[in-house]
Backbone as CSV, one residue per row, in Angstrom:
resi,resn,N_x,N_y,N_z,CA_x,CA_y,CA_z,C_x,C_y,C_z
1,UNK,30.235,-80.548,22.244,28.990,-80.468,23.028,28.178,-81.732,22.820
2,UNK,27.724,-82.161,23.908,26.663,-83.309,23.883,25.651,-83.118,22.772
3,UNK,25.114,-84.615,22.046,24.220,-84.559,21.225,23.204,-84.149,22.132
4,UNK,22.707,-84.544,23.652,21.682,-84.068,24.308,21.264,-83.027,24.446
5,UNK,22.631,-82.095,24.895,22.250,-80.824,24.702,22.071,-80.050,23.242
6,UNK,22.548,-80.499,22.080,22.180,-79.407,20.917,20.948,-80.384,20.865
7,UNK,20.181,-81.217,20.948,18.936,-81.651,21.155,18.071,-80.806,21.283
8,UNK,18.367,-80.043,22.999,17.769,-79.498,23.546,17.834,-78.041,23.143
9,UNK,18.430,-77.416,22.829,18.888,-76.172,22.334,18.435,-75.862,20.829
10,UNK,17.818,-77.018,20.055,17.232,-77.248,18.862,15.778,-77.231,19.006
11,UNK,15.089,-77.624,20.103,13.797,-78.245,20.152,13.145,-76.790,20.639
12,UNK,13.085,-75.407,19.655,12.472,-74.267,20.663,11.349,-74.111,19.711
13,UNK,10.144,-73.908,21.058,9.144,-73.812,19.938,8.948,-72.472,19.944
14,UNK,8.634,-71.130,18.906,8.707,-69.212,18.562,7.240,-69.499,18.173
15,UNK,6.629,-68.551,18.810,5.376,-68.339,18.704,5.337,-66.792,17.686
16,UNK,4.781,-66.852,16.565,5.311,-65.515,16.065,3.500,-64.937,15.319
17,UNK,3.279,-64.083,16.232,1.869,-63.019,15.762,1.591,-61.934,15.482
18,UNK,0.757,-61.805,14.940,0.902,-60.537,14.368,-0.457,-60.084,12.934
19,UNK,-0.993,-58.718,12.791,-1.798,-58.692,11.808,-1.368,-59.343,10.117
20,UNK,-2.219,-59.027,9.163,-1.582,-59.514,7.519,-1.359,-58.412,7.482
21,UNK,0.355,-58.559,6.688,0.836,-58.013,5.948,2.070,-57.133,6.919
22,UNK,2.789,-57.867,7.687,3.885,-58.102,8.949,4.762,-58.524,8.328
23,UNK,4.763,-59.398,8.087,5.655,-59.890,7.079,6.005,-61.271,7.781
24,UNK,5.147,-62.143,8.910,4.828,-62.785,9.302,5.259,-64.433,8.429
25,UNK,4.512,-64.559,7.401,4.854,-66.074,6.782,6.321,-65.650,5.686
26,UNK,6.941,-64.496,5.662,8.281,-64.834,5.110,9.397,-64.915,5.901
27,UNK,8.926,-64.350,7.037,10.029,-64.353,7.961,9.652,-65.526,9.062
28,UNK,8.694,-66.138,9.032,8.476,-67.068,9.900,8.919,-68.310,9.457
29,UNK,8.614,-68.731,8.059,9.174,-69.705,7.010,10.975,-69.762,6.402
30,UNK,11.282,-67.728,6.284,12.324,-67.986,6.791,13.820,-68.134,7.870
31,UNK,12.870,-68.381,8.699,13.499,-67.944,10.354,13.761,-69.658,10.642
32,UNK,12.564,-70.328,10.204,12.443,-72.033,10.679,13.832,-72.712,9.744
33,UNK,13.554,-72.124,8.184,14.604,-72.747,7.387,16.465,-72.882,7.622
34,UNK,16.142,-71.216,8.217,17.690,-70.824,8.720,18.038,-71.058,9.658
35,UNK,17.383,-72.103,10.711,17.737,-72.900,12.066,17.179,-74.221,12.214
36,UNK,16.993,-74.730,10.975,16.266,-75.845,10.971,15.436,-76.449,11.943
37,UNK,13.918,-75.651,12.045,13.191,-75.997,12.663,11.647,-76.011,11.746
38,UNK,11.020,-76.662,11.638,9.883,-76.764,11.046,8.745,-75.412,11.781
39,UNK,7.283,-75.288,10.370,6.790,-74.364,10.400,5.595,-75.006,10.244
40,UNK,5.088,-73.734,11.098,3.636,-74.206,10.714,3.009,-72.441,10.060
41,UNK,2.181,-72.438,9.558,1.462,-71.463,8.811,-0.126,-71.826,9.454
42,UNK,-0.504,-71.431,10.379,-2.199,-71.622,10.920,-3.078,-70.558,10.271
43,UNK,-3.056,-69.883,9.980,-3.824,-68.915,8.933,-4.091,-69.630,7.867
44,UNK,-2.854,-70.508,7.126,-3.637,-71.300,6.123,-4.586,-72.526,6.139
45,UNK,-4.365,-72.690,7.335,-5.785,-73.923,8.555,-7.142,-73.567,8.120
46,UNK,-6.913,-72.073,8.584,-8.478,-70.849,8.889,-8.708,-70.881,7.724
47,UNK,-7.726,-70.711,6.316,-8.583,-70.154,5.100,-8.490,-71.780,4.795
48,UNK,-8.216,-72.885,4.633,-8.536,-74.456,4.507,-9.351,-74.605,4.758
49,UNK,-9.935,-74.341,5.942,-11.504,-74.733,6.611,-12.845,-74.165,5.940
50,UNK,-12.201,-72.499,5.482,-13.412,-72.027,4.658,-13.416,-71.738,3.463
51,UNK,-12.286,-72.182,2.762,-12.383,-72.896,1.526,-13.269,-74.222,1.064
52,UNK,-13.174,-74.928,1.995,-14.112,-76.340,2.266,-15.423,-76.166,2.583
53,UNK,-15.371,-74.824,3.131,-16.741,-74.273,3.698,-17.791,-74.148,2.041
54,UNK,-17.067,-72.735,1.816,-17.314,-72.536,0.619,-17.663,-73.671,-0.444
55,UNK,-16.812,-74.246,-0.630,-16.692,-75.348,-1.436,-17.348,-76.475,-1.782
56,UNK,-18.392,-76.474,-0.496,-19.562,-77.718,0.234,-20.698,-76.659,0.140
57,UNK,-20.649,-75.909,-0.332,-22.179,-74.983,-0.017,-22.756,-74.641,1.381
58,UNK,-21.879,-74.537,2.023,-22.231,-74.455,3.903,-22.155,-72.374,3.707
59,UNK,-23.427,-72.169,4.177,-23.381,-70.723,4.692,-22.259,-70.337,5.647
60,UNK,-21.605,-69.502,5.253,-20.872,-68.787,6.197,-21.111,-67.967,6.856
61,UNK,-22.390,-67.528,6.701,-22.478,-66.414,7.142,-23.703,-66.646,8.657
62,UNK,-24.190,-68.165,8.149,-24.639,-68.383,9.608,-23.901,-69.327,10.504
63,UNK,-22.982,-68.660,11.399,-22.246,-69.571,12.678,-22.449,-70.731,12.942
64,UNK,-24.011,-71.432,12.763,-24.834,-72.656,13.675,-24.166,-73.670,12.545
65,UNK,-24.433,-72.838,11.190,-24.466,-73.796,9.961,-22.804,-74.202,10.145
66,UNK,-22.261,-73.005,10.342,-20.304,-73.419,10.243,-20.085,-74.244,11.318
67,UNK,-20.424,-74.090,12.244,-20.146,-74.727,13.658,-20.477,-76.017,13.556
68,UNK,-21.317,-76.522,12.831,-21.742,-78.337,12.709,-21.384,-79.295,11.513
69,UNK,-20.600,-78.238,10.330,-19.437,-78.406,9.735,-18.496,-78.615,9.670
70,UNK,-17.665,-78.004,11.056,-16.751,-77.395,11.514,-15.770,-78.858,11.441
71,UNK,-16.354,-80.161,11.743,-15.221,-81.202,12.137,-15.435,-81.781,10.822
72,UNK,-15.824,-81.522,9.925,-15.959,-82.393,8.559,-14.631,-82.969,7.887
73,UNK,-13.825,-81.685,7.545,-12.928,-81.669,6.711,-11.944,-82.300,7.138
74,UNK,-10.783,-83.393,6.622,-9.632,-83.319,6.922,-8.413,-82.629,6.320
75,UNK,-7.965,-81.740,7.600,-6.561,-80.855,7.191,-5.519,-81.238,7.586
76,UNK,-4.667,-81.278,6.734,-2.947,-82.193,6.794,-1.954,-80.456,6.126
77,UNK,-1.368,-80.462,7.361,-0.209,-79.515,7.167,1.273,-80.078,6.734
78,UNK,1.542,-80.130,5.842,3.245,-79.892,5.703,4.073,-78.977,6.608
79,UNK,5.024,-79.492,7.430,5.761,-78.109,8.497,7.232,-78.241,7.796
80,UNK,7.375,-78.960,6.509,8.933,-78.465,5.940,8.444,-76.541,5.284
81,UNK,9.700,-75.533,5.968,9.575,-74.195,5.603,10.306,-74.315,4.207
82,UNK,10.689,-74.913,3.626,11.189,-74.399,1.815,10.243,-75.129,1.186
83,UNK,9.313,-75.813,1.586,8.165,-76.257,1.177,6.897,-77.082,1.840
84,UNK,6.035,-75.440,2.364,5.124,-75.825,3.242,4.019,-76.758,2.480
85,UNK,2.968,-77.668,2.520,1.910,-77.651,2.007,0.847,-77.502,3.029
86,UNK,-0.211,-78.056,1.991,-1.846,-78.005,3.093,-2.571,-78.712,2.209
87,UNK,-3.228,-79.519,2.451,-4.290,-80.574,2.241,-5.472,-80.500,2.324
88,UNK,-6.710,-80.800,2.069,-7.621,-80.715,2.643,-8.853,-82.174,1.922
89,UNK,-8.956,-82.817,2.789,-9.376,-84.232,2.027,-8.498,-85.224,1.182
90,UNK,-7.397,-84.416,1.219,-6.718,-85.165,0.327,-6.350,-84.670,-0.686
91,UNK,-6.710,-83.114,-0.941,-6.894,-82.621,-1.749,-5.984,-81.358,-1.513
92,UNK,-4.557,-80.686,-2.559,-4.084,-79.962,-2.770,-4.518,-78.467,-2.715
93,UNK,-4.396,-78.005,-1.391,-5.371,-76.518,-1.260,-4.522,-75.409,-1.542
94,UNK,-3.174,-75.570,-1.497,-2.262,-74.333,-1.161,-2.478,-73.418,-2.058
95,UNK,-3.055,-73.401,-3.624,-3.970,-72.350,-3.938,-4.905,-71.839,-4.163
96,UNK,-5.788,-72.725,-3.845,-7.418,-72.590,-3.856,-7.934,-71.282,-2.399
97,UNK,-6.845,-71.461,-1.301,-7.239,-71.024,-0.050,-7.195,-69.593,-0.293
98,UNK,-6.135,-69.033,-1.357,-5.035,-67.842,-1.546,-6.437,-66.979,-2.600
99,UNK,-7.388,-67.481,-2.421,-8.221,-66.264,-3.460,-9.148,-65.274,-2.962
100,UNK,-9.449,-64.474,-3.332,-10.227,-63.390,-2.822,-11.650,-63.651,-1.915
101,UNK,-12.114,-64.636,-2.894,-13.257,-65.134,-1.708,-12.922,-65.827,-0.099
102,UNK,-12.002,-66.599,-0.687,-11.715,-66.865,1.064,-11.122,-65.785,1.754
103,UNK,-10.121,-65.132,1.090,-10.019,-64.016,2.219,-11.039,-63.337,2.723
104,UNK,-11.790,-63.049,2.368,-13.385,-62.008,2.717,-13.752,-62.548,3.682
105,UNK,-14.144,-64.204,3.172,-14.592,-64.769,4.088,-13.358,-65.426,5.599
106,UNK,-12.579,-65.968,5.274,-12.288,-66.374,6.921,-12.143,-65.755,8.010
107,UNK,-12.341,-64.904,8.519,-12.876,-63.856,9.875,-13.912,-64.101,10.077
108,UNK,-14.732,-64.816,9.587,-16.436,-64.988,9.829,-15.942,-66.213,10.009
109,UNK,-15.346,-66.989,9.388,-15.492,-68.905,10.007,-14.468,-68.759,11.257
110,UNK,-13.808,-67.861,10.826,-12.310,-68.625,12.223,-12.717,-67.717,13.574
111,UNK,-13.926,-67.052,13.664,-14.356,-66.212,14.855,-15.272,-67.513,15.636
112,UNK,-15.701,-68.187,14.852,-16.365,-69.496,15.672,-16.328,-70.134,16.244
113,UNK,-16.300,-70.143,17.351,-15.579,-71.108,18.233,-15.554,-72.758,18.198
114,UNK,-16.569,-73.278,17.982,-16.050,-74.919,17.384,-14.989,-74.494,16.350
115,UNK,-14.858,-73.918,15.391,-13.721,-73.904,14.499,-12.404,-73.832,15.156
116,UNK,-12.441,-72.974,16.392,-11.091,-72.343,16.367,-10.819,-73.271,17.746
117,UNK,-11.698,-74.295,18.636,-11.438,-75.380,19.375,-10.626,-76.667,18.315
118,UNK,-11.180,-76.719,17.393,-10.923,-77.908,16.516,-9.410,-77.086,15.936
119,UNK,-9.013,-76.438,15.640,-7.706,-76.136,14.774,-6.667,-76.179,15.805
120,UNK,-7.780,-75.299,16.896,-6.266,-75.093,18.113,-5.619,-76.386,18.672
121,UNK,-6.305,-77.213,18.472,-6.308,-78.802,18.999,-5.734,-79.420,17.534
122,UNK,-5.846,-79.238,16.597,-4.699,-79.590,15.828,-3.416,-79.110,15.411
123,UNK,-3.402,-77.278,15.921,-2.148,-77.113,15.909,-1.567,-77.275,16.935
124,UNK,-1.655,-77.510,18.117,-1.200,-77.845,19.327,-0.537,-79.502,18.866
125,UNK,-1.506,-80.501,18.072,-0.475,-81.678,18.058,0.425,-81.759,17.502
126,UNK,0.719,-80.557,16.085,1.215,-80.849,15.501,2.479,-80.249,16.176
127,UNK,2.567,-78.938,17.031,3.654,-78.506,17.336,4.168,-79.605,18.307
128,UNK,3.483,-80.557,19.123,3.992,-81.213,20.175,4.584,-82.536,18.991
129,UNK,4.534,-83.035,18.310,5.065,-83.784,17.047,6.452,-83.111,16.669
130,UNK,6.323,-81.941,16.982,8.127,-81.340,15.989,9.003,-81.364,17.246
131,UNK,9.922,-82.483,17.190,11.106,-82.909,18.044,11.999,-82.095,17.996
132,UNK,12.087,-81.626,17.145,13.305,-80.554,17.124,13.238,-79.125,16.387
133,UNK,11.588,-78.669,17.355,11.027,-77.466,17.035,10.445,-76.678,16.003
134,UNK,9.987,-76.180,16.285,8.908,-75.339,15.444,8.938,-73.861,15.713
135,UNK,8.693,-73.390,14.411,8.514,-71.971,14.645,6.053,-71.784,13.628
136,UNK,5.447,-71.687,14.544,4.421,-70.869,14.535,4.220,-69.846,14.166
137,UNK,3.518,-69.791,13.389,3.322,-67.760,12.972,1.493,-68.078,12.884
138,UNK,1.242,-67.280,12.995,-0.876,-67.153,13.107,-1.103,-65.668,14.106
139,UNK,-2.316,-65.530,14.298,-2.728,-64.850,15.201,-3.280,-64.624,16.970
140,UNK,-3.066,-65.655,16.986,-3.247,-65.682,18.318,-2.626,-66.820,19.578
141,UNK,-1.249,-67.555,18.255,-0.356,-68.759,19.353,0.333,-68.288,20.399
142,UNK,0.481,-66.982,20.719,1.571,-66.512,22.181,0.481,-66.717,23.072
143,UNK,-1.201,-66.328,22.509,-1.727,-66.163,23.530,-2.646,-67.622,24.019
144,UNK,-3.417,-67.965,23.005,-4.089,-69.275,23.394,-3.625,-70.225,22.879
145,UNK,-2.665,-70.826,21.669,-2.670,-72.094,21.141,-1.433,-72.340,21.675
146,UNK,-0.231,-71.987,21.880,0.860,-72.418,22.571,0.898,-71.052,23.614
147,UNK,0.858,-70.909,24.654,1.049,-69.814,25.780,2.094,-70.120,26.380
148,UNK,2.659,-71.410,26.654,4.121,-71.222,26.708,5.459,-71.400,26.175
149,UNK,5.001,-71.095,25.054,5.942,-71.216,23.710,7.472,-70.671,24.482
150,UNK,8.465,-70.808,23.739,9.638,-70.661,24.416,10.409,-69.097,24.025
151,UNK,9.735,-68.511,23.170,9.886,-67.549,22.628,8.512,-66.372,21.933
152,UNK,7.795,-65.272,21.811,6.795,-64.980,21.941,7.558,-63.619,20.638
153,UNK,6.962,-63.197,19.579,7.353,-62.646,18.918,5.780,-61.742,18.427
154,UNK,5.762,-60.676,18.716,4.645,-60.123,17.672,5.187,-58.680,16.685
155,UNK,4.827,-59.061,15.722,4.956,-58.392,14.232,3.897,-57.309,14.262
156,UNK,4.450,-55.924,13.999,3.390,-54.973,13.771,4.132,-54.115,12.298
157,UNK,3.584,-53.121,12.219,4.097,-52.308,10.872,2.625,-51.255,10.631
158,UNK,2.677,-50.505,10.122,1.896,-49.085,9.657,0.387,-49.662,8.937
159,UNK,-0.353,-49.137,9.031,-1.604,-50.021,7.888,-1.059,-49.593,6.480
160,UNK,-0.257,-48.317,5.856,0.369,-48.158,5.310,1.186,-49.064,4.676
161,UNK,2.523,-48.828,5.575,3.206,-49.839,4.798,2.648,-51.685,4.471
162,UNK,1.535,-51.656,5.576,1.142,-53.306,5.248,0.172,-53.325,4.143
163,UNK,-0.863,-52.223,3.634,-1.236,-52.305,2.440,-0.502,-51.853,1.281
164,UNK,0.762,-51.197,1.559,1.713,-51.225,-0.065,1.966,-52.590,-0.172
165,UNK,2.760,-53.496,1.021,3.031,-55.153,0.851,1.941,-55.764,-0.020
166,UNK,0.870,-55.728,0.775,0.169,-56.492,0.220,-0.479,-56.275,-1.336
167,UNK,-0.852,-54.734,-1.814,-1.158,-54.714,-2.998,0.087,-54.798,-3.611
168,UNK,1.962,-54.565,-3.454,2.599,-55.524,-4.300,2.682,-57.073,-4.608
169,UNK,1.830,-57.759,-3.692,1.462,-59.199,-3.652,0.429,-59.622,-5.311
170,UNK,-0.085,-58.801,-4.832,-1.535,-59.416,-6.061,-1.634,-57.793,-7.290
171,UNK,-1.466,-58.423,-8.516,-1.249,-57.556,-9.170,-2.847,-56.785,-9.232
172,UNK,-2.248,-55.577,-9.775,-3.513,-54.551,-10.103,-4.239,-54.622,-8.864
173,UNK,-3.952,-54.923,-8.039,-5.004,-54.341,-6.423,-4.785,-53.015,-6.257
174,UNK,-5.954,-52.685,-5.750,-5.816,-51.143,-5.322,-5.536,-50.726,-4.024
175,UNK,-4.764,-49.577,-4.140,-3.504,-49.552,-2.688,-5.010,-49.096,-1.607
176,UNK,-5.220,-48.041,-1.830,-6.474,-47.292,-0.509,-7.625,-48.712,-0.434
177,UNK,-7.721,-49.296,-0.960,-8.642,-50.557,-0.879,-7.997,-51.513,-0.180
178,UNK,-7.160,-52.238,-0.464,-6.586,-53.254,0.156,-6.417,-52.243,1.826
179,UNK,-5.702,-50.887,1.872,-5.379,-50.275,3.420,-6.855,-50.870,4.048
180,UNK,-7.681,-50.437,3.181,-9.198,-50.734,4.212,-9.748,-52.107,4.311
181,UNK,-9.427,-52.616,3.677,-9.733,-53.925,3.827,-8.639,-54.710,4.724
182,UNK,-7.650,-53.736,4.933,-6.446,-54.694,6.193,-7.005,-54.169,7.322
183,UNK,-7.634,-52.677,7.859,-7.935,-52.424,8.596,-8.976,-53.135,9.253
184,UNK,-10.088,-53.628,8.355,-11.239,-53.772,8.512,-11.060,-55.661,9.213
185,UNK,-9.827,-56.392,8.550,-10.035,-57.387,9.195,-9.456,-57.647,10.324
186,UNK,-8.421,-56.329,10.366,-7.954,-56.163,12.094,-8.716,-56.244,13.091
187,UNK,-9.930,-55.344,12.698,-11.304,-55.055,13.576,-11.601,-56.196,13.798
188,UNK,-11.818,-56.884,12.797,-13.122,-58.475,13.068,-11.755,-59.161,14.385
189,UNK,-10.684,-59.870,13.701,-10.059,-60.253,14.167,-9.738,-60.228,16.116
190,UNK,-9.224,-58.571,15.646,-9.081,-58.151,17.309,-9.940,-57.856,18.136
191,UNK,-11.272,-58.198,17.743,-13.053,-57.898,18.265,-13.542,-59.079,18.661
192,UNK,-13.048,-60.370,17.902,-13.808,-61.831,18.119,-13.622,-62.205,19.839
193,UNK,-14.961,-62.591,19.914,-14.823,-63.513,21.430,-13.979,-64.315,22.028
194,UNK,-13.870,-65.371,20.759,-12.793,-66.422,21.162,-11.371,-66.223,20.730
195,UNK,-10.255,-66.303,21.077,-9.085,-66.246,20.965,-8.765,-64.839,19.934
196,UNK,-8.796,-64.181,20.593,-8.594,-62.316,19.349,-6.748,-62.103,19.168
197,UNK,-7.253,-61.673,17.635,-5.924,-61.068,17.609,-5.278,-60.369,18.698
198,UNK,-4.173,-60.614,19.339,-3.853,-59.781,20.611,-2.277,-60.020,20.787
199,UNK,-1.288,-59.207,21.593,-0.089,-59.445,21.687,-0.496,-59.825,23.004
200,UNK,0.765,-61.185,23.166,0.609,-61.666,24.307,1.840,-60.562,25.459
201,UNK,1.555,-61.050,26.475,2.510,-59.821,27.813,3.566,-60.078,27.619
202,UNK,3.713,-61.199,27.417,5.420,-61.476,26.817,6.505,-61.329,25.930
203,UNK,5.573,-60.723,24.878,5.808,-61.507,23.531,6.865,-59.713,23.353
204,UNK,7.970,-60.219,22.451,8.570,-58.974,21.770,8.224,-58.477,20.600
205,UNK,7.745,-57.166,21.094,7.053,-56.400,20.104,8.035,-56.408,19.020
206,UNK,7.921,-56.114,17.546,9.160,-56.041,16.449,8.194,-55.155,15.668
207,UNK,8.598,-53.851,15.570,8.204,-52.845,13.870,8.950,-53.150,12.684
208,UNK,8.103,-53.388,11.316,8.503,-53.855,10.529,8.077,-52.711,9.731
209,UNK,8.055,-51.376,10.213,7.018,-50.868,9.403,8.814,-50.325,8.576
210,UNK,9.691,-49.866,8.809,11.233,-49.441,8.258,11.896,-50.229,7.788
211,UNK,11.868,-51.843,8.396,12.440,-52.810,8.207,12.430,-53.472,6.596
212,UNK,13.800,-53.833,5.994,13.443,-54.824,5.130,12.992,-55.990,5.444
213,UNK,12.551,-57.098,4.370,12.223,-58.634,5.156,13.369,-59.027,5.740
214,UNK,15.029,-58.992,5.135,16.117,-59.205,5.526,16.158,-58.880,6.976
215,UNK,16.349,-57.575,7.433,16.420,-57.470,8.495,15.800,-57.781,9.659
216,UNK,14.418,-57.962,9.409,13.392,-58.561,10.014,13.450,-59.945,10.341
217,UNK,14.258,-61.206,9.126,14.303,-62.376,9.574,15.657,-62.052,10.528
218,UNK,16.812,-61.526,9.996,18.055,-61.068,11.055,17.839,-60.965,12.447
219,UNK,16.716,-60.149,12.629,16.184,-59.881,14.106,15.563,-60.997,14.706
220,UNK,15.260,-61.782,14.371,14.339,-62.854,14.718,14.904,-64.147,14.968
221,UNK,16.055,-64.303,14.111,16.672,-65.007,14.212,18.041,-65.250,15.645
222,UNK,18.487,-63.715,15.044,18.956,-63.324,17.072,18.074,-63.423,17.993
223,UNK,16.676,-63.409,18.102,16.268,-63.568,19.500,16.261,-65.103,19.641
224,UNK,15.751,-65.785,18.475,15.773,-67.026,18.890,17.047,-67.666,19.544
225,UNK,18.055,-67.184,18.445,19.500,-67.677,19.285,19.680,-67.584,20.137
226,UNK,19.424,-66.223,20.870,19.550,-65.834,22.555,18.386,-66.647,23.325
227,UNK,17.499,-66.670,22.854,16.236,-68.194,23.620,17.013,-69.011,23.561
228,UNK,17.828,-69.856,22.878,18.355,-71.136,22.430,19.528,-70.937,23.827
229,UNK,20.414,-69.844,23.570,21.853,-69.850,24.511,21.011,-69.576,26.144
230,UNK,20.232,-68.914,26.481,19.536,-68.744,27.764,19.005,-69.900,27.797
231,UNK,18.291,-70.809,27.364,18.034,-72.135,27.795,18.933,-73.250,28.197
């Protein structure tokens, strides 16, 4: 086969969305690795931005204050999936973003719309930069940041099973706490004005709520293939 065509048959960009705790950044990170296509992680953008938020003494909690903030920071993504990073000034964020305060907080910065103009406009370059594709995972790329992604994937699962995931994530969390606190940022999320959590019309629904992660990247990985052979 022509180098042109496995070129072309390489270069697919998977838009993959879905609430936390989908199983979204293991199967998205490992879906890119097992077809060699680079990743992006945009959720870790949202908690970058209000980590920096935080971090600068900028209220979060008033919009005007985030919104004229909003272009301050510089964020540099890594899109290798066996080893994503994230930057922020220059500065090593990939665990500063991962703590309890920013989670609380990013649904209040990433509902803002200068925020979520400025990210969508940087994840948009970065996916148009990956020559030989990308796989996306975030909340809302099927619908506003890539809409014609070549493939449209959304991740659902039980609030159940997504708060057992997640309180096996972080030790000693509490299971009925974390359920409400996944619920609760569904709400903000799928409530915001600008770009809401939402499945796009296209996109293939996938329950993960039975699924192992195994099977879940398995599945994902066949649709892409069948995107790849239909193209």
């Amino acid at each position: 086969m022509s180098t042109t065509v496995e070129t072309a048959r390489s270069s697919v960009i998977v838009a993959i969305d879905g609430p936390s705790g989908t199983g979204k950044s293991s199967t998205s990170k490992a879906v890119a690795a097992e077809l060699g296509l680079s990743y992006l992680d945009t959720g870790a953008q949202y908690r970058a931005i209000t980590w920096w938020m935080l971090t600068n003494g900028v209220d979060v909690s008033n919009p005007e204050e985030i919104a004229t903030a909003a272009a301050k920071p510089v964020i540099v993504s890594g899109t290798d999936p066996t080893a994503p990073t994230i930057t922020v000034d220059g500065v090593d964020a990939s665990g500063p973003i991962r703590t309890q305060e920013v989670t609380s907080k990013v649904s209040a910065v990433s509902a803002v719309p200068e925020v979520r103009t400025l990210i969508t406009a940087l994840q948009r370059s970065i996916a148009a930069a990956a020559t030989g594709g990308i796989v996306v995972e975030g909340r809302d790329i099927g619908t506003t940041v890539l809409p014609d992604a070549d493939l449209k994937i959304f991740l659902t699962a039980s609030p159940e099973a997504r708060a057992a995931r997640r309180s096996g994530e972080v030790k000693g969390s509490d299971l009925a706490a974390t359920r409400e606190a996944l619920i609760k940022r569904d709400a903000a999320d799928s409530g915001r004005k600008t770009s809401p959590l939402a499945k796009a019309d296209d996109a293939v629904e996938v329950d993960t709520t039975e699924l192992t992660l195994q099977q879940v990247i398995e599945c994902v990985v066949t649709l892409v293939e069948g995107k790849r052979v239909a193209a």
